[in-house]
N, C-alpha and C positions, 0 to 999 in steps of 0.2 A: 504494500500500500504506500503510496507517495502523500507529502506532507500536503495538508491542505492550502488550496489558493487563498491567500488575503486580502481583503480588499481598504485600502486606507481612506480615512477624510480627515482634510484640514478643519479645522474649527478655531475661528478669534472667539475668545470669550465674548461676551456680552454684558454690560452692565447690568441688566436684568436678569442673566443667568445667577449673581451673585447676593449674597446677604447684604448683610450690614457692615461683615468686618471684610468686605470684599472677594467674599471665600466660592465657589462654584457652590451651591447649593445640589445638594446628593441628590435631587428627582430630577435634574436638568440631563446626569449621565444615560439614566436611562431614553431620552430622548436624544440624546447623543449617537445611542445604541441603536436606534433604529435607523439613524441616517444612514448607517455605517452596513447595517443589513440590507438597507433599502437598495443601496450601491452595490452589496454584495449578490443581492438578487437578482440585477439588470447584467450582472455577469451571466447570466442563461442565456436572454435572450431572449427574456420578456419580463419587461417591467411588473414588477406588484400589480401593480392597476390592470397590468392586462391579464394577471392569473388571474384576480377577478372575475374582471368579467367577462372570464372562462369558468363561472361560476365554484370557486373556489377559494377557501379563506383557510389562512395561517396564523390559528390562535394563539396568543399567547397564553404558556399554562403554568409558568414562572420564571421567577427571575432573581439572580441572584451576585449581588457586586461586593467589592472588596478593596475599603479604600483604605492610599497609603501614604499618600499625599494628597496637600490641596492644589487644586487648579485658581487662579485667581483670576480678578478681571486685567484685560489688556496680555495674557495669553493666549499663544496659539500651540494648540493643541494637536496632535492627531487620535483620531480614532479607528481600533484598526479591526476589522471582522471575519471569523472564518467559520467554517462548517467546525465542529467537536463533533458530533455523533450524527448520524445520518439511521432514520428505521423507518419502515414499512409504512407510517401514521404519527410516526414524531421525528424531531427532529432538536440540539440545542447547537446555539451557536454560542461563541466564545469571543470576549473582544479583551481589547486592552487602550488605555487610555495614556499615552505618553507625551508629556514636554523635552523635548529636543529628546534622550535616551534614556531619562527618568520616568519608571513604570509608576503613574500616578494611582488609578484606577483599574482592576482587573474585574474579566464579570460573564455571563454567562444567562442565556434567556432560552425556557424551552416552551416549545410552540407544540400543535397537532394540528393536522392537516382539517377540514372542515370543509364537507359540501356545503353549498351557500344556502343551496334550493333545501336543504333538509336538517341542517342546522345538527351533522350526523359527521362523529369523523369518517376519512375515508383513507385509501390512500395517498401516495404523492404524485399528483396529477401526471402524466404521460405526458404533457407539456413540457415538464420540465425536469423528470426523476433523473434522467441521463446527463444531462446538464450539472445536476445537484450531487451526485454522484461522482459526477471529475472535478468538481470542485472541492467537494469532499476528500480526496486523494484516494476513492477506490478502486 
C-alpha cells in the first residue's frame, strides 16, 4: 500500500477567527478541516457539490482534534488533509495544522456515506470509490 495523497491549504488567520487574547478559537479548526477535505475531495474528480447531487451525502459521524499550539491572528497557516482509513460505508480523514514546520493542530473527522433520497447509509458511491481508493494509497 502507498502512502496516502495530501492535499494542503493556505489559510491567513482572521481576526474573527480569534478570541480576545488573539488566540484561533478551537471550532474555527474544524472549519478549517473541511476546507482542506473539500480540496481533498475535488482530487476525484468531482467536487462535493457534485457527489451531491448524484444524490449522495458524507456525514459527519465524528471528530476529533488535538491541540498543541496556538494559531494566532495575522498567521498563515497551512492545513493539510489525507484519507486515514478508507471502508465499505465509512471512511476518516486525518489533517494536521502547521505554521511554517510547527505541528500546531492535529485531528481526524469520520464520516458514513449516506443516500440522500433515503436518508440510509450506503456504500461509497461508484462515482468516486476508485478515485478515493488511490488517494487512499490502496
Amino acid at each position: 500500500m502507498d502512502e496516502p495523497q495530501r492535499v494542503s491549504v493556505d489559510i491567513e488567520v482572521r481576526y474573527k477567527e480569534t478570541d480576545q487574547m488573539g488566540v484561533v478559537h478551537h471550532a474555527n479548526f474544524l472549519v478549517w478541516f473541511e476546507l482542506a477535505r473539500t480540496a481533498l475531495c475535488r482530487l476525484t474528480g468531482h467536487p462535493y457539490a457534485e457527489i451531491e447531487r448524484a444524490g449522495f451525502l458524507l456525514i459527519v459521524a465524528g471528530a476529533e482534534l488535538r491541540y498543541r499550539q496556538p494559531a494566532r491572528y495575522g498567521d498563515t497557516v497551512a492545513v493539510a488533509c489525507w484519507v486515514d482509513r478508507l471502508e465499505s460505508r465509512r471512511m476518516r480523514f486525518a489533517y494536521e495544522v502547521r505554521r511554517d514546520e510547527e505541528l500546531l493542530v492535529s485531528g481526524t473527522t469520520d464520516h458514513i456515506w449516506v443516500d440522500a433520497g433515503t436518508r440510509r447509509s450506503c456504500r461509497i458511491p461508484g462515482l468516486v470509490a476508485d478515485e478515493l481508493r488511490r488517494l487512499a494509497g490502496a
